[in-house]
Each structure stands twice: as C-alpha cells, then as structure tokens.
N, C-alpha and C positions, 0 to 999 in steps of 0.2 A: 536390535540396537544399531543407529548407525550415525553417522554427525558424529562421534566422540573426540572430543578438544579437554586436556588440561592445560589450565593457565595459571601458571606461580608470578607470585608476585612479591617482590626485594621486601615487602613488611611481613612476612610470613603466610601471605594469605593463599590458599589454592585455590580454584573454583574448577570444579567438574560441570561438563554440558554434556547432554547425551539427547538425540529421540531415541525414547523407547515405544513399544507397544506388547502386548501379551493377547497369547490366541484365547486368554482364560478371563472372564470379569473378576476383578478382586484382587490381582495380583499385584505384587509390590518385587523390580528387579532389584537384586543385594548382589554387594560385593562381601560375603563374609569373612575373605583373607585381606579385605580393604586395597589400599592401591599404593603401590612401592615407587618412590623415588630413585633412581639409581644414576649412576655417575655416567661420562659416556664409553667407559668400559663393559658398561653391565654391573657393576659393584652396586649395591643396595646400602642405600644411602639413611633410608628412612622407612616405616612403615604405617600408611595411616590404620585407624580402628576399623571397622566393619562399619561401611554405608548401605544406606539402605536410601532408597528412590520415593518416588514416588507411591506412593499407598492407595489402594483400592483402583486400582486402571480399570478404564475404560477394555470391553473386550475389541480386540482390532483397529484400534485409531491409536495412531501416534502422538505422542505426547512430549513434555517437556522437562528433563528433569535436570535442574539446575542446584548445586548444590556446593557451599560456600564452606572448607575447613581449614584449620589450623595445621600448620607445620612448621620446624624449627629451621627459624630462616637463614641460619647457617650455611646451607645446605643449597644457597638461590643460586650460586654464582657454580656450583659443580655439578648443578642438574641435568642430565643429558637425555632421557627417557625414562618413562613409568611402566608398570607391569597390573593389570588391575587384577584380584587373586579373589580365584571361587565364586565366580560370579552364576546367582544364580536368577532364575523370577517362577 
C-alpha cells in the first residue's frame, strides 16, 4: 500500500485513497479495526466500521482504491490525525 491520503470534509464526508497491489490474485486489502479519527493529542475521536478495498486484485499490479464514508461531522474542526486498525489483504 502506498499514496495513502484521508480527506474529511466540513459535511461529514471522508474519503480514503490508497494504491494497493497483493502478491496473491483474488485478494481484497481490509481494515477490520476500520480507521480512527483522533484529536491532535492522539485522543480518538471517532471510529469507522471495518473497510474493505478493492475485491478480487489483480496479482502484482497496483491499483486504485477509493473509498467514500460517513462520519459525524462534529468531529471536522478537532481532527488532527487518523490510525487505520488491523489492516489486513
């Protein structure tokens, strides 16, 4: 995985960008602890659900995986860094 960028945005929207690629055909990379917002102290702000990527990859070619989720927009203006949790492919 490398290029990784979250972008939050003031109407609650987040969007995940990643290349990924897997040594395996078939594979799908997941965050099964999803990916934590947190304050710029490190305090965890918020925690999204379990994402899951792209499905069925290509073996060894980079790819695209763009991915649009909800979070409570509360949370826009004391966002300081994210932690992406259990990530696996």
């Amino acid at each position: 995985m490398e290029d990784r960028k979250l972008t939050l945005f003031p109407d609650g929207r987040a969007v995940w960008y990643a290349r990924v690629k897997s040594s395996g055909s078939g594979d799908a990379w997941v965050f099964y602890g999803g990916i934590s917002l947190k304050d710029r102290n490190g305090a965890v702000l918020w925690t999204s659900p379990k994402l899951v990527g792209p499905q069925n990859m290509p073996e060894d070619r980079w790819i695209e995986w763009n991915q649009e989720f909800p979070y409570p927009k509360v949370w826009f203006r004391h966002f300081g860094k994210a932690t992406i949790h259990k990530p696996h492919c």
